[in-house]
ZAFILUM-488652 format. One record per residue (C-alpha): residue in one letter; y, z, x. Coordinates in steps of 0.2 Angstrom, whole numbers, plus 5000, padded with zeros to 4 digits. Layout:
AYZX...
//
This chain:
X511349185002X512449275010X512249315030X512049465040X510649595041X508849525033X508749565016X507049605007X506649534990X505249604980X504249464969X503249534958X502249394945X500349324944X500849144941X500449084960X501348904955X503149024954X502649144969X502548974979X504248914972X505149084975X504549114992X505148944996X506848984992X507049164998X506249115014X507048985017X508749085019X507949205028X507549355018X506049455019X504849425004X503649554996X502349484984X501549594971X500149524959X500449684945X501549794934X500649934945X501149864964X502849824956X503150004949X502250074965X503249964976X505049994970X504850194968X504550184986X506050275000X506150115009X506650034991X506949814991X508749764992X508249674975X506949654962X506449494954X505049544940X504049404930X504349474911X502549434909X501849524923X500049604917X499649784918X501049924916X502349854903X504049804910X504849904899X503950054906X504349994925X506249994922X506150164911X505350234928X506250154940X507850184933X507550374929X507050404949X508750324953X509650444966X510950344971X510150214981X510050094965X509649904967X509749774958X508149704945X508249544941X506949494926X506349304923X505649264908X505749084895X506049184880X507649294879X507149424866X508249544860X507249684868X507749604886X509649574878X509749754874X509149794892X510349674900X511849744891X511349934895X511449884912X509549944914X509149764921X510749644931X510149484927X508949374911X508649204920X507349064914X505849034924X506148884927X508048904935X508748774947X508348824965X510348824970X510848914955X509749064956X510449064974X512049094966X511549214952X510549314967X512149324977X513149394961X512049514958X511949584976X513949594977X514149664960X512949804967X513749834986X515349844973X514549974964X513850054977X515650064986X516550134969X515250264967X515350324986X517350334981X517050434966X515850554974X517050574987X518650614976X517550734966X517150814983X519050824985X519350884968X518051044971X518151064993X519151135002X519550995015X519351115032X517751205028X516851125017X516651275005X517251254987X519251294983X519851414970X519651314955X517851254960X517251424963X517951494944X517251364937X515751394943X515751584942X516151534922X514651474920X513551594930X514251724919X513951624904X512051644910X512451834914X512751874895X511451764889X510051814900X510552034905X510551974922X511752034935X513151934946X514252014962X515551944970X516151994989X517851944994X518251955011X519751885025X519951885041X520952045048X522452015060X522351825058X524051795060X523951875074X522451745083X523351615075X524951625085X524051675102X522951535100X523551415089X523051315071X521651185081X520651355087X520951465072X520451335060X518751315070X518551465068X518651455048X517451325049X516151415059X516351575050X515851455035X514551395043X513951575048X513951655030X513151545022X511451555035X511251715025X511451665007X510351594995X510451414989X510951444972X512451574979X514151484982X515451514993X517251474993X518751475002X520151554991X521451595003X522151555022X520551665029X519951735012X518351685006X517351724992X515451714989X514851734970X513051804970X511951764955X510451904950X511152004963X511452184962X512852304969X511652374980X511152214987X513052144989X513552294998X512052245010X512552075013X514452115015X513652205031X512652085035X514051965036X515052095045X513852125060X512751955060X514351835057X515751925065X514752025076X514351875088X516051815097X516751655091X517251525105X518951445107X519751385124X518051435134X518551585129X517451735118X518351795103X518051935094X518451915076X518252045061X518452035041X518652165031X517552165011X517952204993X516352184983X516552194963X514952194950X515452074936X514152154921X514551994909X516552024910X517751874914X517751804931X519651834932X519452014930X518152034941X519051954955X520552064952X519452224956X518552124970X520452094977X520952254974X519252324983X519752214998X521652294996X520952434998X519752395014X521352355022X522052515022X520652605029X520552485045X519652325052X517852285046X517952405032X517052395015X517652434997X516652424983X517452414964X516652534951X515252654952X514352554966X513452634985X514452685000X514352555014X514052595030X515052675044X516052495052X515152435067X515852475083X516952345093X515952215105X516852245122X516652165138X515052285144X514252145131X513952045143X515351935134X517251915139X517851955124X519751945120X520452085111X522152155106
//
């Protein structure tokens, strides 16, 4: 087999004469070998974390049915799938059917040549590095296709798409959905004193800021330069008014740090109240909320519609902080 880091081999079968003979072989190039008597130890064995680098399963192993094992095992799959590998004289069709749905990776005899099962064992554990290495390449092209490279949040598309489907849930269910779109005021400004490296670690952190403060089915997305938008499911205008402050005093109240230097940042919010329309059009009210924030000053918050009056904006941190801040 091939060389490198010790693999383990689960061996599961209650004929002692084939245990012998496959830990002969395993062993002998190395590999760690786990022995299970049962249908049971196998099934408990492989639904472990710390799963086997492969499975080799007599097809006439007593207790839970085989059939069963590989319906449970493969159901748990999360990604860390390996291969199964099921011996057995007889090649029913059953075991056919499961070889060519890819539930199981190999059908050999019990009674294989030594040297050739080397060589199927060694297929099968390439075939499944190989699949393992495409599935990390799609994963990461989807991740592409729906993030936006900097920060991490979702891009434009993503976050419609989404927002879609939320509101599909909104007209089926009554239930109520905010958004709050909010950008960075001046940050052209930060961006030529301080240049892209700083300002786009500061994107990142503000990111990483907001979403401490939302729940885990909210989403968040970068639509713009420095615009961001977070979609709010079950949440009401009330509430999203609340969050836009608590963004604007928890996240851009604390300084952000570029050139060992404190920075004070601030964002200004438009928040809209979707109530089962389109998520286009509510997004053109949340933008034109945020237009409006603009023109009343830094850290300013608008909401579309009949919805509560936030809050006076917070004072301006200044150097009696305790901070240096920079300032303009």
């Amino acid at each position: 087999m091939a060389s490198g880091s010790q693999l383990t081999f689960l061996v599961a079968s209650h004929e002692p004469a084939w245990l012998r003979a496959m830990e002969q072989v395993l062993e002998r190039d190395g590999a760690r070998v786990e022995v299970v008597l049962t249908g049971e130890a196998a099934l408990a064995a492989m639904m472990r974390p710390d799963t086997p680098d492969i499975a080799l399963l007599d097809g006439r192993l007593p207790g839970v049915e085989g059939g069963q094992i590989l319906a449970a095992v493969r159901a748990e799959d999360s990604g860390q799938r390996f291969p199964i590998v099921v011996f057995s004289d007889s090649v029913s069709d059953p075991w056919r059917d499961r070889l060519a749905e890819g539930v199981i990776d190999d059908l050999l005899p019990m009674t294989i040549d030594p040297e050739f099962l080397r060589i199927r064992l060694e297929m099968a554990l390439r075939e499944q590095k190989r699949t393992r290495e495409l599935e990390a390449l799609r994963l990461g092209a989807l991740q592409n296709q729906r993030n936006d490279r900097l920060t991490g949040a979702y891009n434009r598309e993503a976050m419609l798409t989404m927002l879609f489907r939320e509101t599909d849930r909104v007209q089926r269910m009554n239930t109520s959905l905010c958004m709050i779109l909010f950008d960075i005021d001046d940050f052209g400004h930060w961006n030529s004193r301080l240049g892209t490296e700083a300002c786009d670690q500061f994107l990142v952190d503000v990111v990483t800021r907001v979403s401490r403060l939302l729940r885990s089915y909210d989403v968040l997305g970068r639509v713009g330069k420095d615009e961001f938008l977070a979609g709010l499911p079950g949440c009401s205008s009330v509430n999203a008014v609340l969050l836009a402050e608590r963004i604007r005093m928890e996240v851009f109240g604390a300084p952000f740090r570029a050139a060992g230097k404190a920075i004070r940042l601030s964002a200004c919010f438009g928040v809209a109240s979707s109530q089962g329309r389109s998520p286009v059009v509510v997004l053109r009210e949340a933008e034109e909320a945020l237009r409006v924030a603009r023109e009343a000053g830094p850290e300013s918050i608008q909401c579309a519609g009949d919805c509560p009056e936030a809050h006076q904006p917070v004072a301006f941190l200044s150097p009696t902080s305790g901070e240096d801040l920079l300032a303009w």
